[in-house]
C-alpha positions in Angstrom: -170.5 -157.5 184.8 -173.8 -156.3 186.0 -175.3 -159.8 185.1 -172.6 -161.7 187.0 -172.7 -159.5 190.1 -176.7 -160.0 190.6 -175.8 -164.0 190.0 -173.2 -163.5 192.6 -175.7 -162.2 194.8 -178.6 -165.0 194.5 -175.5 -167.6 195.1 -174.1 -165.9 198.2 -177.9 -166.7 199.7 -177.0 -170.8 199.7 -174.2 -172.8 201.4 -172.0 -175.2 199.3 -171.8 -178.0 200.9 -168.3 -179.3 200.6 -168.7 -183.1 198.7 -168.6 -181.1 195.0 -167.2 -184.1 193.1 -169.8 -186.1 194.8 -172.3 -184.6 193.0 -170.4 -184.6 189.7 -170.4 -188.3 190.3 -174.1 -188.0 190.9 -174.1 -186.0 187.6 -172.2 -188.9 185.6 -174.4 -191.6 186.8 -177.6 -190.2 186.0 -176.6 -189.4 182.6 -176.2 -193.2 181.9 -179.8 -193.6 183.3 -182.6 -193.3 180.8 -184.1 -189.7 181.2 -186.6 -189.3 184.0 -188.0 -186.0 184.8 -185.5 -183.9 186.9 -185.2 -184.2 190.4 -184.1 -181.1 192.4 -181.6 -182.5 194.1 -179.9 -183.1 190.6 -180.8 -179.6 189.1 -179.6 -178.3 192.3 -176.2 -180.0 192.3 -175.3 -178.8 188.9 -175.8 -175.8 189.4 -172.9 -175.7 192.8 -170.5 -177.5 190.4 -170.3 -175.3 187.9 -170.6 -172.2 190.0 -168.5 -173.2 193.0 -165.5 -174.8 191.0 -165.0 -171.6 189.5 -165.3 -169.2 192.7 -163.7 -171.5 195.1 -166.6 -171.2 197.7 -167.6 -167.4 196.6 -170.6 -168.1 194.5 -173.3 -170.2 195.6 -176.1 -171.2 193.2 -180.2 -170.0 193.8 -182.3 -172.4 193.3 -184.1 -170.6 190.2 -180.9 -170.7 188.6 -180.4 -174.5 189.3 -184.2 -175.5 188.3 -183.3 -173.7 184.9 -180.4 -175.9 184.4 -182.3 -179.3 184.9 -184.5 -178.0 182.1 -181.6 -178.0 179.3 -182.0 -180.7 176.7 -179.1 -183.0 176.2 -178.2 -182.3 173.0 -174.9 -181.1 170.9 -174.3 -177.4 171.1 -172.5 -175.2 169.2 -170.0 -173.8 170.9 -166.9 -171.0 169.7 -163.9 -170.4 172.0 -162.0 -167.0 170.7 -159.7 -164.2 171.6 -161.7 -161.4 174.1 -158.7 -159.8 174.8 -154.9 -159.1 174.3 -152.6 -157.7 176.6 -149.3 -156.9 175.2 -146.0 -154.5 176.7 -143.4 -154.0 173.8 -140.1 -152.9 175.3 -136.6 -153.1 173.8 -136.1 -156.5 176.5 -139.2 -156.4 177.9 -142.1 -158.1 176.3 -145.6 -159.2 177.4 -148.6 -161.1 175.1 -151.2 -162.4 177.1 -153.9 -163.5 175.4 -157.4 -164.2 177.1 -159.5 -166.8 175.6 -163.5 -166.5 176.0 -166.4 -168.7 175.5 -169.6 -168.8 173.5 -172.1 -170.8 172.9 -172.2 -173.1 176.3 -176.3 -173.5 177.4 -175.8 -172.8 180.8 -174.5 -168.9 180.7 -173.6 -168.6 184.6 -171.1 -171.3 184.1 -169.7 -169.7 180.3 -169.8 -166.3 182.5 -168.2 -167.4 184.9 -165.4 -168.9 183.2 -164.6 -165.6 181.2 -164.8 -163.8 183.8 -161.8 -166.0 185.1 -159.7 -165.5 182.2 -160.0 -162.0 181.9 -158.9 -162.1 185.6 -156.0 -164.3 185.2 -154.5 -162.6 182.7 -155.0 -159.6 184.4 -153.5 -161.1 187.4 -151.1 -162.0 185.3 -150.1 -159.0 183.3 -149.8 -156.8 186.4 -147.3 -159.3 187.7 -145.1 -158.9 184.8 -145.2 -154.9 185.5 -143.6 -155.6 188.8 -141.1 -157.6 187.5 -140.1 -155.2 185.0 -140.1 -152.7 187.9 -138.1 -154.2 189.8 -135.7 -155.3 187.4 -135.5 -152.0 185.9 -134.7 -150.8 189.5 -131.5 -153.6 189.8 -130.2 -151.9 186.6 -132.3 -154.1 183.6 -132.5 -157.3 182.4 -134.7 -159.3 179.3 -138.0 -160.9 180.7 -140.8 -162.0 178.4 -144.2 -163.4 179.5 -147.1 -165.1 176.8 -150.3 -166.3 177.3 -152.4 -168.2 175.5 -154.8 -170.6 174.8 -155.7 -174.5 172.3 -158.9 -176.0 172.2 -157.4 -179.9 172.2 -161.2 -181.0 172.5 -164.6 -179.8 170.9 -166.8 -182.6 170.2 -170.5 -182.9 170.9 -170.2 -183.8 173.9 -167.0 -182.6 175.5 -164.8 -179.1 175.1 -161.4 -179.3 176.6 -159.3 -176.2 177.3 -155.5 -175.9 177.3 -154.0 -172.4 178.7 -150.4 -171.8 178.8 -148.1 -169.6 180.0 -144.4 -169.2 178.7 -142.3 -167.3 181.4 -138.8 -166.0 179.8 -136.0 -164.7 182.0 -132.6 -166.1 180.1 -134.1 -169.4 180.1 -138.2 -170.0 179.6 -140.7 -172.0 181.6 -144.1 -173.3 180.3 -147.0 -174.1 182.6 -150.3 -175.3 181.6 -153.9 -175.3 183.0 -157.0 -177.1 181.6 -160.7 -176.8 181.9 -163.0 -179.5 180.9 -166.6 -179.3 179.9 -169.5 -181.5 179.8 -171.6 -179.3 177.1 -174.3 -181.7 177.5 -174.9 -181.8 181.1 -172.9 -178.2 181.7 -170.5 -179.7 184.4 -167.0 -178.5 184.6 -165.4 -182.0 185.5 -162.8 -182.1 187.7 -160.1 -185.9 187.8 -161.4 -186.7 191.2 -165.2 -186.8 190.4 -164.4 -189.3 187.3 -163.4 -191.8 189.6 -165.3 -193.9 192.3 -162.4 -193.6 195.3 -158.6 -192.0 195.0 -157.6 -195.4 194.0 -157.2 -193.7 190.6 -154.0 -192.0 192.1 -152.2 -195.3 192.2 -153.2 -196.7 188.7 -152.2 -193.7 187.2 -148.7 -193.3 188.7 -148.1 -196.5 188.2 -148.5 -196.5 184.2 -146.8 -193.3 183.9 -143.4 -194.5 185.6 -143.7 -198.1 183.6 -144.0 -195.8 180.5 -141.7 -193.2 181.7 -138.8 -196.0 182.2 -140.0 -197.4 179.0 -139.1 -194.6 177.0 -135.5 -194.0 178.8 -135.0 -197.0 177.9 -136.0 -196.8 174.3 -134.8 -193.5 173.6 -131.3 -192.0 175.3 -132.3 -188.1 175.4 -135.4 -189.3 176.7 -135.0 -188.7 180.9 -137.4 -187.8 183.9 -135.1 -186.6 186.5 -136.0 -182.8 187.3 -132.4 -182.0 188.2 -129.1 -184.1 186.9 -128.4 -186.1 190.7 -130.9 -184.9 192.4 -133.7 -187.1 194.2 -136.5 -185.7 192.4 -138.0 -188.5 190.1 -141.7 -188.8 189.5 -143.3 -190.3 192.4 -147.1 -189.9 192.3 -149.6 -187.8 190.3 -151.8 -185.3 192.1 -155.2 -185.8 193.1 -155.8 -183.0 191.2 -153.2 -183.3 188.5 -153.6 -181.2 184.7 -155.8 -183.4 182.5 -158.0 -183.2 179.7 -160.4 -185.8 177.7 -159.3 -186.5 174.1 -162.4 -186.8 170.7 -162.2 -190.6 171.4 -162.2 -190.6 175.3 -159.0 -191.1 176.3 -157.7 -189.4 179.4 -154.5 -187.7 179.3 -152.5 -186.6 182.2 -150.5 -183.5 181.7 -147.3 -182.0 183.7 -145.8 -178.6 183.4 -142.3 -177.6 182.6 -139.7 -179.0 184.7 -142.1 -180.7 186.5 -140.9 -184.5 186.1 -138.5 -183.8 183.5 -135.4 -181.4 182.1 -136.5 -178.5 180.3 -135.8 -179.4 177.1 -138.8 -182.0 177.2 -141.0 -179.2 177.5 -144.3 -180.1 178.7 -144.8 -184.0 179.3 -148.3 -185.5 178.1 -149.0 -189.5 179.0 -152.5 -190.9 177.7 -153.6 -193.5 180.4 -155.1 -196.9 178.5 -158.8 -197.0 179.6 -158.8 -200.7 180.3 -156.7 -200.1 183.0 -159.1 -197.2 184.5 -162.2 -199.1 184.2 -162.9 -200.6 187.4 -161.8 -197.1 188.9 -164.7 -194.9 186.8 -167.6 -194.0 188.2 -169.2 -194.9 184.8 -168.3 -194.7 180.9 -169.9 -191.1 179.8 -166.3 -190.1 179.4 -163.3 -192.2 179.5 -164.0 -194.8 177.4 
């Protein structure tokens, strides 16, 4: 903790200018270049990706930290995602299991800090929640609630790790939602959907597969539907600019929506994995998505 506050410190000195997926962009590029000696500009913009995606604007990045970054070989790492810590609340119809993943092994260790530290405080953040509800519900006379959190590494390859957290809500009938991080290990860039692609154009391509495939599969299978609410208006219209995704072992993007988000309950989470050709003239280059 001591070690994160002094890094918070030495990033609160710079401004973050606000084009972050620019300079993942910037990041993707060179990394298709052949290796030149580091510039600052690219050690410095790094550095405010990884740091600033994480603190929303809190943590700015010195440029000591930043010039240490552009001297990292790019090179597999070895990298363990485990259990830190388990929160858990065992009541007779209250129950809680939150368990926070943590990383180890990721070369650049403000970004690995900074994304356990965001765990920890999201299940924290999380836990405490679930106190209130019990609180309350124990105030309106009781109830059964249940809240799980956990985590699947659906990615670890040289190159990329991709994270999948989830959280399972229960309260007579359950709901899941899901969150993803995705990692360059090379380069030590947290990517983001937006900074894979050249312009939002993306945002079209992408919706526009998904409800081709999404009719496709009504059609093909009768339990199969993606109406949120029987009669109600709510069909899938468009992705998010920043919609769930993560990066399959063979480069495939996958798009990811929660729990009743374009569909019944019983389909759970819904997963679509976009074709590449269709993305290619949208990438900003071919490092990922292939």
């Amino acid at each position: 903790m001591k070690r994160l506050n002094k890094l918070k410190k030495d990033y609160d000195a710079i401004e973050i200018p606000p084009e972050l997926d620019d300079l993942v962009k910037q990041s993707i590029q060179a990394a298709k270049k052949p290796k030149k000696k580091s510039s600052p500009l690219r050690n410095w913009s790094i550095g405010v990706v990884a740091a600033a995606a994480l603190f929303v604007g809190s943590i700015n990045v010195s440029p000591t930290f930043a010039n240490s970054l552009g001297n990292i070989p790019v090179l597999g790492s070895i990298v363990k995602v485990f259990t830190i810590q388990t929160l858990t609340m065992e009541e007779e119809t209250y129950q809680a299991n939150l368990n926070t993943p943590a990383i180890d092994g990721l070369r650049n260790e403000g970004l690995q800090t900074a994304l356990n530290e965001k765990y920890i405080e999201e299940n924290k953040e999380l836990f405490t929640k679930f106190k209130e509800e019990f609180a309350k519900m124990e105030e309106a006379g009781g109830g059964h609630f249940g809240m799980d959190s956990g985590y699947e590494v659906k990615t670890d390859t040289e190159q990329i790790l991709s994270i999948a957290r989830y959280k399972v809500t229960t309260a007579g009938s359950s709901s899941t939602e899901m969150q993803y991080d995705t990692i360059d290990k090379q380069h030590t860039i947290l990517l983001t959907l937006p900074s894979l692609f050249k312009d939002d154009s993306y945002v079209e391509i992408i919706t526009t597969y998904i409800q081709k495939e999404m009719k496709k599969q009504m059609e093909e299978d009768e339990n199969t539907t993606y109406v949120a609410v029987e009669g109600a208006d709510l069909e899938f219209s468009s992705i998010q600019k920043d919609q769930d995704f993560y990066i399959t072992a063979d480069h495939k993007l996958v798009i990811s929506f929660d729990q009743y988000e374009v569909a019944p309950g019983y389909m759970g989470v819904v997963t679509f994995e976009i074709p590449s050709d269709i993305l290619q003239d949208a990438l900003v280059g071919d490092t990922y998505i292939q």
